[in-house]
Jmol script that loads the backbone (N, CA, C; Angstrom):
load data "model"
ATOM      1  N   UNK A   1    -139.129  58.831  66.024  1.00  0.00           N
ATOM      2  CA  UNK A   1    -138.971  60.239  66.361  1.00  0.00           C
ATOM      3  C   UNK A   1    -139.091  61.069  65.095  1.00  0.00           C
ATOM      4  N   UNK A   2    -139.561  62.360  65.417  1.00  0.00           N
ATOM      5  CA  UNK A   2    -140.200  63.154  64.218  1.00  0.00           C
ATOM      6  C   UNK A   2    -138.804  64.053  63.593  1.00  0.00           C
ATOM      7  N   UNK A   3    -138.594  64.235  62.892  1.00  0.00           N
ATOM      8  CA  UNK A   3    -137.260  65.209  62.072  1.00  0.00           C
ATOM      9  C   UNK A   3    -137.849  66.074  61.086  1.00  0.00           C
ATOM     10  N   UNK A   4    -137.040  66.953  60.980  1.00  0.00           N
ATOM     11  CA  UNK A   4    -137.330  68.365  60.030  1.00  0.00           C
ATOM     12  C   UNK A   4    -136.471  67.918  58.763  1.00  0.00           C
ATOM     13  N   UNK A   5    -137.020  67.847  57.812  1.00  0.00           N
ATOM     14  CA  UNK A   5    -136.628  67.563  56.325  1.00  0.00           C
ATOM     15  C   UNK A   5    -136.986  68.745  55.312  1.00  0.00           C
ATOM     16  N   UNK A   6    -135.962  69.460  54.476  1.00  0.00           N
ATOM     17  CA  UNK A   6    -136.051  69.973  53.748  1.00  0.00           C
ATOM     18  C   UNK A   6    -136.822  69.662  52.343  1.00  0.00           C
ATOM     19  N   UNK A   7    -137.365  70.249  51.543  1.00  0.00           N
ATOM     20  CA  UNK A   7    -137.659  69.848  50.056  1.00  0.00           C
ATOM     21  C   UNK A   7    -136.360  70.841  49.413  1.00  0.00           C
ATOM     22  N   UNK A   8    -135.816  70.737  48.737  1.00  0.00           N
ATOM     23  CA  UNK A   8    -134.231  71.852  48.311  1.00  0.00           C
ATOM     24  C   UNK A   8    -135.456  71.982  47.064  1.00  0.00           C
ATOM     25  N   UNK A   9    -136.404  71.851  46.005  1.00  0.00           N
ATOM     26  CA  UNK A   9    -136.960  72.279  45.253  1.00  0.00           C
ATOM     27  C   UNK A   9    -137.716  73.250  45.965  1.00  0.00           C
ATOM     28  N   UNK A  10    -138.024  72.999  46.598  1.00  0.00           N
ATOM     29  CA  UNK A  10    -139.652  74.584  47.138  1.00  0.00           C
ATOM     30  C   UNK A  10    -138.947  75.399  47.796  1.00  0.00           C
ATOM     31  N   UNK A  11    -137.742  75.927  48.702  1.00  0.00           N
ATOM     32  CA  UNK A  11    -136.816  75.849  49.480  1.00  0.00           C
ATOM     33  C   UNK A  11    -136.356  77.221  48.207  1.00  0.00           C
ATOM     34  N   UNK A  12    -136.391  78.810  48.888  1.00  0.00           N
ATOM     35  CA  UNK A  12    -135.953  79.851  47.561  1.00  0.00           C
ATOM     36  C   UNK A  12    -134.391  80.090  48.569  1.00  0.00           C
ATOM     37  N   UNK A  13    -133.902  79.425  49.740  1.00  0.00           N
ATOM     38  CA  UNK A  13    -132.674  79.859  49.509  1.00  0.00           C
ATOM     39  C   UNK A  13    -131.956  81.636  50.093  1.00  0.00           C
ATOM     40  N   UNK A  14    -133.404  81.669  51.164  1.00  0.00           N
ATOM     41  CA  UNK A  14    -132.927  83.160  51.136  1.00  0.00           C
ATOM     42  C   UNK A  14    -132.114  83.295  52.311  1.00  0.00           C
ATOM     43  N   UNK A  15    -130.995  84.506  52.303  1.00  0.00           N
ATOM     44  CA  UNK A  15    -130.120  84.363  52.897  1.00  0.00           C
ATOM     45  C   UNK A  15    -130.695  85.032  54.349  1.00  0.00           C
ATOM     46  N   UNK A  16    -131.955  85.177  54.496  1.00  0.00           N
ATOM     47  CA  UNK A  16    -132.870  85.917  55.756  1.00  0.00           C
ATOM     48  C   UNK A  16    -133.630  84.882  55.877  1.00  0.00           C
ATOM     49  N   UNK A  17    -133.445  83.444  55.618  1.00  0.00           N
ATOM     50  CA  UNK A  17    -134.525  82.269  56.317  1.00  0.00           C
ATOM     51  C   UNK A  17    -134.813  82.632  57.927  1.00  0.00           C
ATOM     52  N   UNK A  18    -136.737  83.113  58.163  1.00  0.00           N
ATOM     53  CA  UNK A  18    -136.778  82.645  58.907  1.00  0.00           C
ATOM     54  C   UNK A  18    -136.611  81.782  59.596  1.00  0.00           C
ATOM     55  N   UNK A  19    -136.841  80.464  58.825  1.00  0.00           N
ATOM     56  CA  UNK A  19    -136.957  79.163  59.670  1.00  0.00           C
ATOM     57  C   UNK A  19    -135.625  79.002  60.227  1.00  0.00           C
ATOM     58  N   UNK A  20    -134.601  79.625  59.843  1.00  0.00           N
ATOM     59  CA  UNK A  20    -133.240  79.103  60.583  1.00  0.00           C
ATOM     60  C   UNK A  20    -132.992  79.619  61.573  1.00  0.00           C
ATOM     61  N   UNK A  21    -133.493  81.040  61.460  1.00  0.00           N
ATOM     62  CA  UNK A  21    -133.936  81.839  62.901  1.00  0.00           C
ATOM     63  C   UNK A  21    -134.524  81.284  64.210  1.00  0.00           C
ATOM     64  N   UNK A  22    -135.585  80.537  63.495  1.00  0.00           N
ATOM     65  CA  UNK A  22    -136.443  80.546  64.631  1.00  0.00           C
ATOM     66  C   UNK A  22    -136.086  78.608  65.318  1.00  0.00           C
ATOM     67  N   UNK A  23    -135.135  78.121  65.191  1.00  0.00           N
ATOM     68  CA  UNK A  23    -134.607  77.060  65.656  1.00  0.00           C
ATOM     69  C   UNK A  23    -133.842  76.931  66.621  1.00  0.00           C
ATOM     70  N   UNK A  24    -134.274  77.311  67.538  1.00  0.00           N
ATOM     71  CA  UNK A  24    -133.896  77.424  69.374  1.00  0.00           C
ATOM     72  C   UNK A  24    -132.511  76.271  69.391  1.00  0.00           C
ATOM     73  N   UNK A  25    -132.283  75.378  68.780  1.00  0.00           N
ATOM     74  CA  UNK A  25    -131.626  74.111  68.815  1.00  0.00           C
ATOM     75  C   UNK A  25    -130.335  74.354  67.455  1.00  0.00           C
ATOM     76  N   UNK A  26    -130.066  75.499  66.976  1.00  0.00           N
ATOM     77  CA  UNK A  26    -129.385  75.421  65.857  1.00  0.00           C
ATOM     78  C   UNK A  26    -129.385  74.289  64.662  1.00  0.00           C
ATOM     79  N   UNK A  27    -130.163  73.530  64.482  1.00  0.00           N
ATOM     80  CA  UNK A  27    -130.213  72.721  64.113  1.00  0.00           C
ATOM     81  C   UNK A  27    -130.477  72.681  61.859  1.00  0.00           C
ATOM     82  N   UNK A  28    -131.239  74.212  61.715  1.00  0.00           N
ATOM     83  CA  UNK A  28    -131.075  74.516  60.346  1.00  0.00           C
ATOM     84  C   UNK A  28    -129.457  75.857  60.023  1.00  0.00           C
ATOM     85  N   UNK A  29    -129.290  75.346  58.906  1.00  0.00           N
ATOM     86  CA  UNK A  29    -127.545  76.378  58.792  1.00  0.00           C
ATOM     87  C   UNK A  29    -128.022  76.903  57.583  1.00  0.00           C
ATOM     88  N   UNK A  30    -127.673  78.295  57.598  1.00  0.00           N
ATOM     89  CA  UNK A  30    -127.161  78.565  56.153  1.00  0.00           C
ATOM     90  C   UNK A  30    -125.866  79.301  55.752  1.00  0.00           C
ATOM     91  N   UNK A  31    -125.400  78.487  55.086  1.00  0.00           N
ATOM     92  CA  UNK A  31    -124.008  78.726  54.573  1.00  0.00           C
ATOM     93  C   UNK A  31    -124.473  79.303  53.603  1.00  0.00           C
ATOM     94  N   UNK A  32    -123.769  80.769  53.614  1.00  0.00           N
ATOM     95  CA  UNK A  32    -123.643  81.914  52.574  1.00  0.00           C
ATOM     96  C   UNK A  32    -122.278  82.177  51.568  1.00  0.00           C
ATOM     97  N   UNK A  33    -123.045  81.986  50.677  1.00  0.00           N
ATOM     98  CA  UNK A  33    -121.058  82.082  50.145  1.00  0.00           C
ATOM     99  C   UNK A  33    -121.460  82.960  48.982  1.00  0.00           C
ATOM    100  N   UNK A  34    -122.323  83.830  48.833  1.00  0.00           N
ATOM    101  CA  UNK A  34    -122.570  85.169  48.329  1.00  0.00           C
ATOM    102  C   UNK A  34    -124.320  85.461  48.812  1.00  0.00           C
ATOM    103  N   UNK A  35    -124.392  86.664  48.259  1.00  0.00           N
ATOM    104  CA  UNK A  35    -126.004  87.422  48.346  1.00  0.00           C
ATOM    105  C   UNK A  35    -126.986  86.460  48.062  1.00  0.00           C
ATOM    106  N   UNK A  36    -126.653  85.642  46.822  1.00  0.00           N
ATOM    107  CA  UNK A  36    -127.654  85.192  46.334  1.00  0.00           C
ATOM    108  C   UNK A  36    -127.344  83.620  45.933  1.00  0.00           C
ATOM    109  N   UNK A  37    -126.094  83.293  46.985  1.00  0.00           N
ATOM    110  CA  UNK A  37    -125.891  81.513  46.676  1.00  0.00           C
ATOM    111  C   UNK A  37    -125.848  80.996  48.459  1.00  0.00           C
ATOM    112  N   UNK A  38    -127.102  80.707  48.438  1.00  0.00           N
ATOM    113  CA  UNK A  38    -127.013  80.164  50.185  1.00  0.00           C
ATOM    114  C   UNK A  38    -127.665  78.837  50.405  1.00  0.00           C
ATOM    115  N   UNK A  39    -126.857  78.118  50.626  1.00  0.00           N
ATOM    116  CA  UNK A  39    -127.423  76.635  51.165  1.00  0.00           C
ATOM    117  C   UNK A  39    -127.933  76.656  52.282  1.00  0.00           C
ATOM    118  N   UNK A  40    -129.368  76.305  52.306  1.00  0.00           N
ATOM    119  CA  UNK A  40    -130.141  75.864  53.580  1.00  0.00           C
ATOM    120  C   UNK A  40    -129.712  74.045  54.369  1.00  0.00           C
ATOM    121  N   UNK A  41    -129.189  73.781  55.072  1.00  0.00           N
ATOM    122  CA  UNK A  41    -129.281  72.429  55.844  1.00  0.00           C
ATOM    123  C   UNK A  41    -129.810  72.362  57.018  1.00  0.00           C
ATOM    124  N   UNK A  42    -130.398  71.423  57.300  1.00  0.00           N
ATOM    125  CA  UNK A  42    -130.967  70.864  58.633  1.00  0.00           C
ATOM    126  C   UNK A  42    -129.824  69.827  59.387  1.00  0.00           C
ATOM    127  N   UNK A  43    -130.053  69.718  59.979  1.00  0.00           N
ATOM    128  CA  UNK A  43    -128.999  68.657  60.756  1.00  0.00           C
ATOM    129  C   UNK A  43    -129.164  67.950  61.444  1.00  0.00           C
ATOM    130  N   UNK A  44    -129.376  66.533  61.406  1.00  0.00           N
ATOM    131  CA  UNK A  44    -130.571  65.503  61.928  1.00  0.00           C
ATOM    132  C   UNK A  44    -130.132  65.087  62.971  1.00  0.00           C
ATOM    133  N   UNK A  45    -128.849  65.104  63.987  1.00  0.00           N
ATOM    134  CA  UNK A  45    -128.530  64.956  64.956  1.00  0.00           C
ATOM    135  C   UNK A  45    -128.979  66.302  66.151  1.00  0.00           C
ATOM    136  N   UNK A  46    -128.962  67.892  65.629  1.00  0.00           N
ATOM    137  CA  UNK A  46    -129.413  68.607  66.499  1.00  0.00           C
ATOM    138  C   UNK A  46    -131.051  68.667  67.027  1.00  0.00           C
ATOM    139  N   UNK A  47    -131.919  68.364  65.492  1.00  0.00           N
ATOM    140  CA  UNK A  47    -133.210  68.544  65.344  1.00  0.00           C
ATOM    141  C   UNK A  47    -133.588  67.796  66.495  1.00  0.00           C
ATOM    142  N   UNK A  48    -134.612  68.608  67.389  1.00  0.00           N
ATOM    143  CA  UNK A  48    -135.514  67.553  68.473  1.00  0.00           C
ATOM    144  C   UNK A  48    -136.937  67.482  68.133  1.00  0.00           C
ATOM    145  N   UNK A  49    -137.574  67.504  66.705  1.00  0.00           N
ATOM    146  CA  UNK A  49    -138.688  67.053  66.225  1.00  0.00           C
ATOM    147  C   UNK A  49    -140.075  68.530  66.398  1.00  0.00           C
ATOM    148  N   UNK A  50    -139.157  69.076  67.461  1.00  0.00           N
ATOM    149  CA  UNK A  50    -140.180  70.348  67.753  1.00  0.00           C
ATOM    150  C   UNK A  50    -141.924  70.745  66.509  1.00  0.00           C
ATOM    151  N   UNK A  51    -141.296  71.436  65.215  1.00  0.00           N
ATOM    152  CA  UNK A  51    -141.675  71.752  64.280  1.00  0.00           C
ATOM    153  C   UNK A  51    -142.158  73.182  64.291  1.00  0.00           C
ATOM    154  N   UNK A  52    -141.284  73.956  65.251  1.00  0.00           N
ATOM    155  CA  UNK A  52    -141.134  75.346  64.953  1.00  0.00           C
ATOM    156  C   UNK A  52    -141.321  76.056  63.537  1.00  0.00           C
ATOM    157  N   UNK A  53    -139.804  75.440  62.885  1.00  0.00           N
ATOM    158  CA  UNK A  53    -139.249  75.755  61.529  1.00  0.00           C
ATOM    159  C   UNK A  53    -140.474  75.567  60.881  1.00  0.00           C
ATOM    160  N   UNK A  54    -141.481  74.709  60.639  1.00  0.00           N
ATOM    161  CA  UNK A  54    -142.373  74.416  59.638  1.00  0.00           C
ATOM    162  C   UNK A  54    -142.919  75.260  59.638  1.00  0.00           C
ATOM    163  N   UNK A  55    -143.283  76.434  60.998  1.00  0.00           N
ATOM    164  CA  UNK A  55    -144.459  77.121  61.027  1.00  0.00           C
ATOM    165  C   UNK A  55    -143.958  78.438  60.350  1.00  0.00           C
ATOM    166  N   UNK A  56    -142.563  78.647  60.350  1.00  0.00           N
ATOM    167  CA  UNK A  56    -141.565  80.010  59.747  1.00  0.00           C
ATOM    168  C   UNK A  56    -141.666  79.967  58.567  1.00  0.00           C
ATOM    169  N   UNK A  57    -141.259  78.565  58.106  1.00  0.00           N
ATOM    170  CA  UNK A  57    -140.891  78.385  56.512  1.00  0.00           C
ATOM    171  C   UNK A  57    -141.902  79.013  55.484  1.00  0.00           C
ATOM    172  N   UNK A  58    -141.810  79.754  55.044  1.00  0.00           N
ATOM    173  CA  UNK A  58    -142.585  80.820  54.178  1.00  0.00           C
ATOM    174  C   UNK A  58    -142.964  80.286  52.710  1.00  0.00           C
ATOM    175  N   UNK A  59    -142.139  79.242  52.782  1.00  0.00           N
ATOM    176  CA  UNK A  59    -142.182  78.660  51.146  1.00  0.00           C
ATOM    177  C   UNK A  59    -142.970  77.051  51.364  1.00  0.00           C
ATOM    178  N   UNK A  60    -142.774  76.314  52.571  1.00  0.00           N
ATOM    179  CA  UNK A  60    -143.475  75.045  53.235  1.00  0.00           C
ATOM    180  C   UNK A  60    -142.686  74.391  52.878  1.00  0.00           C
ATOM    181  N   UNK A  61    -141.160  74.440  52.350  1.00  0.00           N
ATOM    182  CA  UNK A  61    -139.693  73.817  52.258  1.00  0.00           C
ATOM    183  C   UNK A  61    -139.672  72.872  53.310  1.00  0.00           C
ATOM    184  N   UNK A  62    -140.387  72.759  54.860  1.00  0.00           N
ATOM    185  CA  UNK A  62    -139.598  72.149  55.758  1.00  0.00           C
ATOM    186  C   UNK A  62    -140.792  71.099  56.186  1.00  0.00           C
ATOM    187  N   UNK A  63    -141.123  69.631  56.365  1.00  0.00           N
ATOM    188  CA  UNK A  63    -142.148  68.909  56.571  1.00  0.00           C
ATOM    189  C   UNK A  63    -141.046  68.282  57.726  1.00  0.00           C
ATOM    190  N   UNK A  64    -141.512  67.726  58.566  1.00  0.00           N
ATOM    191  CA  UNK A  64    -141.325  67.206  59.858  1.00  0.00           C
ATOM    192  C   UNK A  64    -142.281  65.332  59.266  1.00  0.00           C
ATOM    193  N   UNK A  65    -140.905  64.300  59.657  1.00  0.00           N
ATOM    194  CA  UNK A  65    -141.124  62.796  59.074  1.00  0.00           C
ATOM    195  C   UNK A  65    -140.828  62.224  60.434  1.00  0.00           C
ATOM    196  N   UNK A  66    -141.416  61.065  59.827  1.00  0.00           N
ATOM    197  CA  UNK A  66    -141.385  59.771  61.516  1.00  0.00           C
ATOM    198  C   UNK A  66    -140.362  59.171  60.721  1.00  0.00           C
ATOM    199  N   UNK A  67    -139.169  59.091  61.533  1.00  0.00           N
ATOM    200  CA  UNK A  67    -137.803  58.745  61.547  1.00  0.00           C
ATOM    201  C   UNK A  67    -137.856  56.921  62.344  1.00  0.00           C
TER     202      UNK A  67
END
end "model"
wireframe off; spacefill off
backbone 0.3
color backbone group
């Protein structure tokens, strides 16, 4: 089964990620803990392989793997 995997290097962290938006399945988070310190996660139990997020991701942070 296919999963959404982050790169945290290409990945700028913005606290307006489309891609977390556009994840019908909640499955990407970002925890904000100021303006400009926001952790992006995926969460490999919600992800259903879709590959929405890949098409949002503005930076190409998010590749979809055979699990």
């Amino acid at each position: 089964m296919r999963k959404a995997v982050l790169d945290k290097e290409m990945c700028d962290r913005s606290p307006f990620c489309p891609a977390s938006r556009s994840c019908k399945f909640g499955a990407i988070k970002r925890n904000v803990r100021g303006f400009f310190d926001v952790e992006i996660v995926i969460d490999k139990e919600k992800c259903t392989g879709c590959g929405v997020c890949t098409r949002f991701c503005p930076q190409g942070a998010i590749k979809m793997v055979e699990e």
